[in-house]
C-alpha positions in Angstrom: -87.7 -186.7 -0.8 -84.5 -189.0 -1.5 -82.7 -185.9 -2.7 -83.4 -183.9 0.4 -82.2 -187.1 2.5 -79.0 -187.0 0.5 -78.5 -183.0 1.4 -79.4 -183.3 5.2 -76.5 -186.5 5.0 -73.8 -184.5 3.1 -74.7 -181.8 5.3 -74.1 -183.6 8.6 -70.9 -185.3 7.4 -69.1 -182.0 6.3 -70.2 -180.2 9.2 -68.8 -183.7 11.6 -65.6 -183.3 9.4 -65.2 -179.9 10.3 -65.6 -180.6 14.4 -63.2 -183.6 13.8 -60.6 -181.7 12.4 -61.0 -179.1 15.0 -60.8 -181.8 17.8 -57.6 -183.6 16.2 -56.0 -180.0 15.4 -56.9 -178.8 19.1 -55.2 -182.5 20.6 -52.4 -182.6 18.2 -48.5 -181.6 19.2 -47.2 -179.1 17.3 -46.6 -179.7 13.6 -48.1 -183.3 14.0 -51.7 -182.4 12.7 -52.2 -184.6 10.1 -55.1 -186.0 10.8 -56.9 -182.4 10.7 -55.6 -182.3 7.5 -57.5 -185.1 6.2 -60.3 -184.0 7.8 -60.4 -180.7 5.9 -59.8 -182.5 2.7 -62.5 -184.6 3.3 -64.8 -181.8 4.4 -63.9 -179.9 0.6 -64.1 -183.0 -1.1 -68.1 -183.5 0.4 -68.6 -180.0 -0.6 -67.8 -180.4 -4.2 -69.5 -183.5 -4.8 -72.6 -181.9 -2.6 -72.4 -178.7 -4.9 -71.7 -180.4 -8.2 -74.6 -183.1 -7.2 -77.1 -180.4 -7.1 -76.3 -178.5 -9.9 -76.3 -182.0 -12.1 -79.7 -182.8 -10.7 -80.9 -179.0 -11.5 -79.9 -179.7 -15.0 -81.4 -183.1 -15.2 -84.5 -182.0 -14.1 -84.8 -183.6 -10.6 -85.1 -180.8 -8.5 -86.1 -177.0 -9.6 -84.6 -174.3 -8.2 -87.3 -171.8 -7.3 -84.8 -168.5 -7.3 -85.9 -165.9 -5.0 -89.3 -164.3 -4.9 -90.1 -161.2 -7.0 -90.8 -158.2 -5.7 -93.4 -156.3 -6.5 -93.2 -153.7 -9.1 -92.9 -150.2 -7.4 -95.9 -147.6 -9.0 -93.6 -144.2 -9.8 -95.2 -141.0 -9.4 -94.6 -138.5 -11.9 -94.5 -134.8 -10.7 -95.4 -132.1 -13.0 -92.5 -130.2 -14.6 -91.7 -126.8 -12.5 -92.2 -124.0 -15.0 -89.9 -120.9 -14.7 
């Protein structure tokens, strides 16, 4: 449960980061948008640590990635060879 908190949080913050930056670089003069860069950076920096986080806890055994379901073996009819 705590690691499904931490997602939804890491989630929310990159995706706030992301509006941010779109705010300060849709208010900013031209060439004076530093503070959407910052907001980007920030925005990759959560993404890392959210992707790396997950694949550490995968490896540690905390969560199990489930993969995607298998699909069900298709039966293959054999036709009878055409004789000349």
């Amino acid at each position: 449960m705590l690691v499904k908190i931490f997602v939804l949080i890491v989630l929310f913050a990159v995706v706030a980061n992301l509006f941010t930056a779109l705010f300060h670089m849709l208010r900013a003069e031209r060439g004076h948008s530093r503070k959407a860069l910052k907001f980007l950076t920030l925005r990759l920096a959560l993404s890392i640590v959210l992707f790396a986080s997950l694949y550490i806890m995968a490896k540690l055994g905390y969560i199990q990635p489930h993969g995607f379901p298998q699909q069900h073996a298709v039966a293959v009819i054999e036709t009878p060879a055409l004789s000349k």
